[in-house]
C-alpha positions in Angstrom: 12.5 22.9 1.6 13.1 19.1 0.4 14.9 19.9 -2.8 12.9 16.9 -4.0 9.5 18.1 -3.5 8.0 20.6 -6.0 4.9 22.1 -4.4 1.5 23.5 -5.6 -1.7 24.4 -4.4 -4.7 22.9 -6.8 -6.6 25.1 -8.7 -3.4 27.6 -9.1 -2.0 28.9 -12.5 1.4 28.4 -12.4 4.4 28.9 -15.1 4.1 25.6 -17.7 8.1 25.3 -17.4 7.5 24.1 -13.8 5.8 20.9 -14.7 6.5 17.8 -16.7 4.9 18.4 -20.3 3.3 15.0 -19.6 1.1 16.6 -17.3 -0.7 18.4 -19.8 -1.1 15.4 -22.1 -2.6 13.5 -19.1 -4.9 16.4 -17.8 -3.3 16.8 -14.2 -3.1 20.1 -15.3 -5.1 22.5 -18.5 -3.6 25.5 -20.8 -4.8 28.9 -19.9 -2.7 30.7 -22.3 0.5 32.7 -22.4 2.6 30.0 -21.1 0.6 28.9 -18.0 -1.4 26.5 -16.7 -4.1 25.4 -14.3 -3.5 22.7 -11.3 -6.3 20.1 -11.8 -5.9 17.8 -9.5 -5.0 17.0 -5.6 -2.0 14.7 -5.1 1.3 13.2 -5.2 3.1 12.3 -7.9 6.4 10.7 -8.5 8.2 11.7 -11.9 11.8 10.9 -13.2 12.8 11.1 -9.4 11.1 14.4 -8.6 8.3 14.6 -6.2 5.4 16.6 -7.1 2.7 17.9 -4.5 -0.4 19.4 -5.3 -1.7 20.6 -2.1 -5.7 20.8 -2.0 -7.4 24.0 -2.3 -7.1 26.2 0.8 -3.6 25.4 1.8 -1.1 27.7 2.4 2.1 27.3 3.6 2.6 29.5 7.1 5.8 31.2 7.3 9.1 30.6 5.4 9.7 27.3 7.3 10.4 24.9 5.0 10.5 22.0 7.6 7.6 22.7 8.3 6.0 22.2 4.5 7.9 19.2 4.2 6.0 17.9 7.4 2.5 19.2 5.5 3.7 16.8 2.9 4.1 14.5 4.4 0.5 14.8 6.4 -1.0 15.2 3.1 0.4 12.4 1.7 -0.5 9.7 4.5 -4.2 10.8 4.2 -3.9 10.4 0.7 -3.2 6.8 1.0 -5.5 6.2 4.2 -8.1 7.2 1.8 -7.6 5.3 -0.7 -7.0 2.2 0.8 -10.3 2.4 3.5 -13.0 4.6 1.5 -15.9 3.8 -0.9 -15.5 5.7 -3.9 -18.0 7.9 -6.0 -18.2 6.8 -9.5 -15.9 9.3 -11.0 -13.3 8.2 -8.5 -13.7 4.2 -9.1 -12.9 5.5 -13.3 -10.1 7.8 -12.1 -8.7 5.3 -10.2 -9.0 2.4 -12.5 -6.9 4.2 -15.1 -4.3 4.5 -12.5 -4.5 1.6 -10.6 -0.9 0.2 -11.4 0.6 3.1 -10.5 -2.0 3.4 -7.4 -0.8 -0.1 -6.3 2.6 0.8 -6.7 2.6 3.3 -4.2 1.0 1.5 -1.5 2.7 -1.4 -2.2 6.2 0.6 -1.3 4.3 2.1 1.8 3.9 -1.7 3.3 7.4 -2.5 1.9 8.6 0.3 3.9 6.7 0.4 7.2 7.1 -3.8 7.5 11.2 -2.8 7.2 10.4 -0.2 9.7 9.4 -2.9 12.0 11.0 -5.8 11.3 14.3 -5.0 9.4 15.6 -7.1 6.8 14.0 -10.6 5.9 16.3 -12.9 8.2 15.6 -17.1 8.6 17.5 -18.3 11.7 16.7 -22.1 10.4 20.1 -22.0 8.4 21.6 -25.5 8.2 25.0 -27.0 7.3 25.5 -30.6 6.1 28.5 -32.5 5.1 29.2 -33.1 1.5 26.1 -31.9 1.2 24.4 -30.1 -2.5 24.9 -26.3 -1.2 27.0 -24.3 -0.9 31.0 -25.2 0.3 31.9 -23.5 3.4 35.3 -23.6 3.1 36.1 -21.7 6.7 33.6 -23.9 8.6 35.5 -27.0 7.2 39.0 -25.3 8.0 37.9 -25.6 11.5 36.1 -28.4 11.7 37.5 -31.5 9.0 40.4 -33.6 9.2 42.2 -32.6 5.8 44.6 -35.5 4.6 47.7 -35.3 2.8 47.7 -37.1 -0.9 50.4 -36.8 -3.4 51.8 -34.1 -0.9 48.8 -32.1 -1.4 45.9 -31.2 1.1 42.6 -32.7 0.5 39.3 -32.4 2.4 37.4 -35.5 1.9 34.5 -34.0 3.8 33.5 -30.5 3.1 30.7 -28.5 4.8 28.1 -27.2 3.0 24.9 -24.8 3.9 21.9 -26.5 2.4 20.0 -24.9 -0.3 17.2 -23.8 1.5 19.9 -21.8 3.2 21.2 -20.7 -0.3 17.5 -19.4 -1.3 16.8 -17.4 2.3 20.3 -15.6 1.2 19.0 -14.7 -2.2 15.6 -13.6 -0.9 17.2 -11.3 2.3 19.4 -10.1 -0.7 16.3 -9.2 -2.7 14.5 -7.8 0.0 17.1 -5.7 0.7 17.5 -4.3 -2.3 13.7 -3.4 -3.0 14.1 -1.6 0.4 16.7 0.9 -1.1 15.0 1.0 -3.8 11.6 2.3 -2.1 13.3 4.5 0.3 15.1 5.9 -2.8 11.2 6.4 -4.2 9.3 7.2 -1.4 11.7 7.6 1.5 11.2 11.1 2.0 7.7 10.9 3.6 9.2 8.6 6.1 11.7 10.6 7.4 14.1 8.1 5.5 17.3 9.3 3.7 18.1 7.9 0.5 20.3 5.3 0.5 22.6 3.1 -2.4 23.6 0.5 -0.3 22.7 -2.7 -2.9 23.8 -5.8 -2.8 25.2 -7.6 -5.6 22.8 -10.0 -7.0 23.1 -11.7 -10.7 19.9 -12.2 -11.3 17.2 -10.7 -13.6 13.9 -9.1 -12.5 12.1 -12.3 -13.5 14.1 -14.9 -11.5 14.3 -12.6 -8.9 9.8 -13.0 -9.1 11.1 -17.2 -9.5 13.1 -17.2 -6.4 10.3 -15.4 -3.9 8.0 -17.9 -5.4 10.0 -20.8 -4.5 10.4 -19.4 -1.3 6.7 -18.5 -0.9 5.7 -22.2 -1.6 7.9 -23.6 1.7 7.1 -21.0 4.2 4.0 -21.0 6.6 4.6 -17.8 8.6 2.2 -15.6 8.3 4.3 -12.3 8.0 6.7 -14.1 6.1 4.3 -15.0 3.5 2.7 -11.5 3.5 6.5 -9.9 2.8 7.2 -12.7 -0.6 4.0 -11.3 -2.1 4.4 -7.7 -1.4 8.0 -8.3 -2.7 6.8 -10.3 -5.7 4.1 -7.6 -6.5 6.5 -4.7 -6.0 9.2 -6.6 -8.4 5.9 -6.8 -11.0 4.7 -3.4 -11.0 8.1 -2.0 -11.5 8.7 -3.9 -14.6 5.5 -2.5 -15.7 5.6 1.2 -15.0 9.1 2.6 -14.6 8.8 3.3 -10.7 6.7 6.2 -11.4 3.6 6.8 -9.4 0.4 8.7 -8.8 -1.6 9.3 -6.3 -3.7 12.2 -6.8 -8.0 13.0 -7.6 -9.6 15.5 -9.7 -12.3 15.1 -7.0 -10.8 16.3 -3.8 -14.3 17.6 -2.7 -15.2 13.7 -2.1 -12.6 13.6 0.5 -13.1 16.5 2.0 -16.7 15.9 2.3 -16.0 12.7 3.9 -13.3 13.7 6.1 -15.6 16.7 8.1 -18.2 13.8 7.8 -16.2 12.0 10.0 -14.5 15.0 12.4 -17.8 16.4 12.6 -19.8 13.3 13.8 -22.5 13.3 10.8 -26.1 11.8 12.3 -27.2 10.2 9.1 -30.4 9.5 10.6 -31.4 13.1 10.8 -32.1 13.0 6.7 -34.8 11.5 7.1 -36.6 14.6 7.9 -35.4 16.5 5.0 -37.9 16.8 1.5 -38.4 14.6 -0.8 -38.6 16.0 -4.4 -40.1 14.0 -6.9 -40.5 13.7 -10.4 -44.5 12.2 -11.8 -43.5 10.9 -15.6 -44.8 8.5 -17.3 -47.3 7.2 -14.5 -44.1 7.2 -11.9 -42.9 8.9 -9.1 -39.2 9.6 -9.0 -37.6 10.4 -6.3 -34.6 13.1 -7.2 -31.9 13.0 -4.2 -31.3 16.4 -1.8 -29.4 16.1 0.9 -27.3 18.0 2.9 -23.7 16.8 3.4 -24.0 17.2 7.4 -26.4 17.0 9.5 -25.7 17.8 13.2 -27.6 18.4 16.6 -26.6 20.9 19.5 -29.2 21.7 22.7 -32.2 20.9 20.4 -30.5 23.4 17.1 -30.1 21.5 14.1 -26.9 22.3 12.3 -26.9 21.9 8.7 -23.0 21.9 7.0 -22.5 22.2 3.3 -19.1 21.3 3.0 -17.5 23.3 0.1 -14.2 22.8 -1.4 -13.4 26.5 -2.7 -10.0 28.4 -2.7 -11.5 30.9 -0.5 -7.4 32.4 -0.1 -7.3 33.5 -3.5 -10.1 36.0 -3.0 -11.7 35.2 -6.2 -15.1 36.2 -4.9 -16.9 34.5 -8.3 -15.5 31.2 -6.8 -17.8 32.0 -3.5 -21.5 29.4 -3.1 -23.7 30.5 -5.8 -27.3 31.5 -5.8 -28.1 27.5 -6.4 -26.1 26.3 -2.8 -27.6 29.2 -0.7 -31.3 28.5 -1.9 -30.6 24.8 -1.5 -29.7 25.6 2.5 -32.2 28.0 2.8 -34.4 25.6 2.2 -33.4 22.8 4.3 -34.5 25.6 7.5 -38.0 25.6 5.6 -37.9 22.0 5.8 -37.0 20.8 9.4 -38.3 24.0 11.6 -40.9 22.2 13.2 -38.9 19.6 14.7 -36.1 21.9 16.2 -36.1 25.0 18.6 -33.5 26.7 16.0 -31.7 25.4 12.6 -28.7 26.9 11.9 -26.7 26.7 7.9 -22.9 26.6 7.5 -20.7 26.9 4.7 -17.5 24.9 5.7 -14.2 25.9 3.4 -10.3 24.7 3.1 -8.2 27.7 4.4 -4.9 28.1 6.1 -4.9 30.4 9.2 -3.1 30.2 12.5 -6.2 29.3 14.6 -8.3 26.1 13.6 -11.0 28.4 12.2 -12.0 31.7 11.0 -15.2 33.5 10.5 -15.5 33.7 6.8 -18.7 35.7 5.8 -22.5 35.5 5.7 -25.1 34.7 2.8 -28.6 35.2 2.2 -31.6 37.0 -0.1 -31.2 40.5 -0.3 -34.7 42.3 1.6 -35.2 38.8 3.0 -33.2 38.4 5.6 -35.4 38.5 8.6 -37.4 35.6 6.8 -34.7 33.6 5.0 -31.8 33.8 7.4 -28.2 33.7 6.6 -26.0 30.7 6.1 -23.0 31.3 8.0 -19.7 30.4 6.2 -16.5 29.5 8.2 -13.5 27.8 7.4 -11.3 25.5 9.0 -7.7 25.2 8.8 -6.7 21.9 6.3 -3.7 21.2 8.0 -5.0 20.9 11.4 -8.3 19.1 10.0 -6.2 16.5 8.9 -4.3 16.2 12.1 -7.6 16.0 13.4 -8.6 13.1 11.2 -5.3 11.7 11.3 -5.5 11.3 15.1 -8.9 9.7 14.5 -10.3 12.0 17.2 -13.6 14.1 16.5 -14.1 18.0 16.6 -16.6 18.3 18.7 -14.3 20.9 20.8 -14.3 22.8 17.1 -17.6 22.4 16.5 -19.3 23.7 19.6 -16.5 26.8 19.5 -17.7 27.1 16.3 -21.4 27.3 17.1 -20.7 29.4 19.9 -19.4 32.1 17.4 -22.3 31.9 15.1 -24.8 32.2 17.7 -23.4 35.1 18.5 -23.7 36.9 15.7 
């Protein structure tokens, strides 16, 4: 295993001694007693140089391969940051989020800093030009080979002396600077780019804040595109680490969001099937209120409806109280009530985070005791994390999944 990576599953009690203290003062994680404490959230965090993973609930690692971790990590990390860069956000996450935003723009400000070296190297301007006796820079080699020197008073003067211009002067200060912020973020960040740390630095006297000076300078001459794009990623990097110490976060109490939205998206979720589904209402005060019930995913197959409830349990723990309630199997239960008439068959699934060799697993069945030949079950099933967010990653559906999946429940 990466020495540097520290990693946890969310919702797992684990020793206190493990973790920063900070982490309890910030409410990534909560005291249970006796010297432990409970994972609270789902994410990445960066801390004095250690890399902490909290897995999302389900995950397990398979085997004693740590490679193989690291390359879960890794996974878990780049959905982490596709997400957060491409998703509308429930309100609890825009809050989350915008106590953390520094340190959120932090990290996917080194992720373009990183993947823009991965492609282009280091900042390089080929327009470098020398002048004579001009105001940059002597080059005293180039005017070895190049300028008549003269003899005075027995000693050797150059009267002409080539110089590199100080636009060339400032492209050498920002490749320098450039270079440097790219050690710095592989030294960060590198391990979830397959990147080894590296000290190679470059000596540069200035301060962080003429460091900022020079890539402005720069910015203001240059009319590439990419060019411009690298200066203010570098100029924002160069801000944010002066304001937070190089430590980052990226991490939700409200995994379930993502989750939701990611088997949304795999499972091909037809929006314009809720239209069929109830409408509760409040009457108060001489007004109708419409409450909002809906289920997460609605799907069709050969004239079935399938109805998913995506739920983000640690079904691996075998904590059977953290099983669907009485509350989610009524609300499913329902929904069959509700939409009947307009299918041959409706079907209810339970969808959970688990780890397991094959992409899914039967899970278990739910339903009213006595009742079960009117109410029906809802069928829970649940689909390995790992290779869901391959799945997603890939940005290819699961309908393959999904009708394997339906083929098992039918037959049951």
């Amino acid at each position: 295993m990466n020495e540097r990576f520290k990693v946890f599953e969310e919702g797992s009690e684990i020793n206190e001694e493990l973790i920063p203290f900070v982490f309890l003062r910030e409410g990534y994680v909560e005291g249970i007693g006796n010297g432990f404490v409970k994972i609270k959230i789902c994410g990445v965090i960066n801390f004095n140089k250690e890399i902490y993973v909290f897995m999302p609930k389900g995950y397990q690692p398979k085997g004693t391969d740590a490679k193989e971790m690291v390359q879960d990590c890794k996974l878990f990390f780049e959905i982490m940051l596709n997400y957060n860069r491409n998703n509308n956000f429930s309100i609890e996450e825009i809050e989350w989020n915008g106590k953390h935003k520094k340190e959120i723009d932090f990290v996917q400000n080194i992720d373009w800093i990183i993947r823009d070296f991965q492609e282009n190297g280091i900042y390089q301007d080929e327009s470098i030009r020398y002048e004579t006796n001009g105001k940059g820079r002597i080059q005293w080699q180039k005017t070895l080979n190049t300028k008549q020197p003269y003899i005075i008073d027995r000693n050797i003067v150059y009267l002409d002396v080539i110089t590199k211009n100080y636009e060339s002067n400032l492209n050498d200060m920002v490749r320098v600077i450039h270079n440097n912020i790219v050690k710095e973020c592989i030294n960060l960040i590198g391990d979830f780019y397959n990147l080894k740390p590296n000290n190679n630095y470059q000596q540069l006297n200035l301060d962080t804040p003429k460091q900022i000076l020079v890539l402005k300078k720069k910015l203001n001459t240059t009319f590439k595109i990419r060019e411009s794009m690298l200066l203010k990623n570098l100029i924002s990097y160069l801000e944010l680490k002066h304001d937070n110490n190089q430590n980052y976060i990226l991490a939700t109490p409200y995994f379930y969001h993502i989750w939701e939205d990611i088997l949304k998206k795999l499972f091909v979720h037809q929006p314009e099937l809720q239209k069929l589904m109830p409408r509760p209402y409040w009457e108060f005060l001489h007004d109708r209120i419409h409450t909002v019930q809906l289920p997460d995913i609605l799907i069709t197959h050969e004239n079935n409806l399938i109805i998913i409830d995506a739920k983000y349990y640690s079904i691996s723990t075998k904590k059977f109280n953290k099983l669907p309630g009485w509350q989610s199997i009524v609300k499913q239960i329902h929904y069959n009530f509700a939409v009947k008439e307009y299918f041959k068959d409706s079907y209810n699934m339970f969808i959970f985070p688990i780890s397991t060799e094959n992409v899914f697993e039967y899970i278990g069945r739910a339903s009213v005791e006595g009742l079960e030949n009117e109410y029906g079950y809802v069928y829970g099933y649940g689909l390995d994390i790992i290779q869901v967010f391959k799945y997603f990653k890939s940005r290819n559906n699961m309908k393959v999944i999904e009708r394997n999946i339906i083929s098992d429940l039918l037959s049951r």
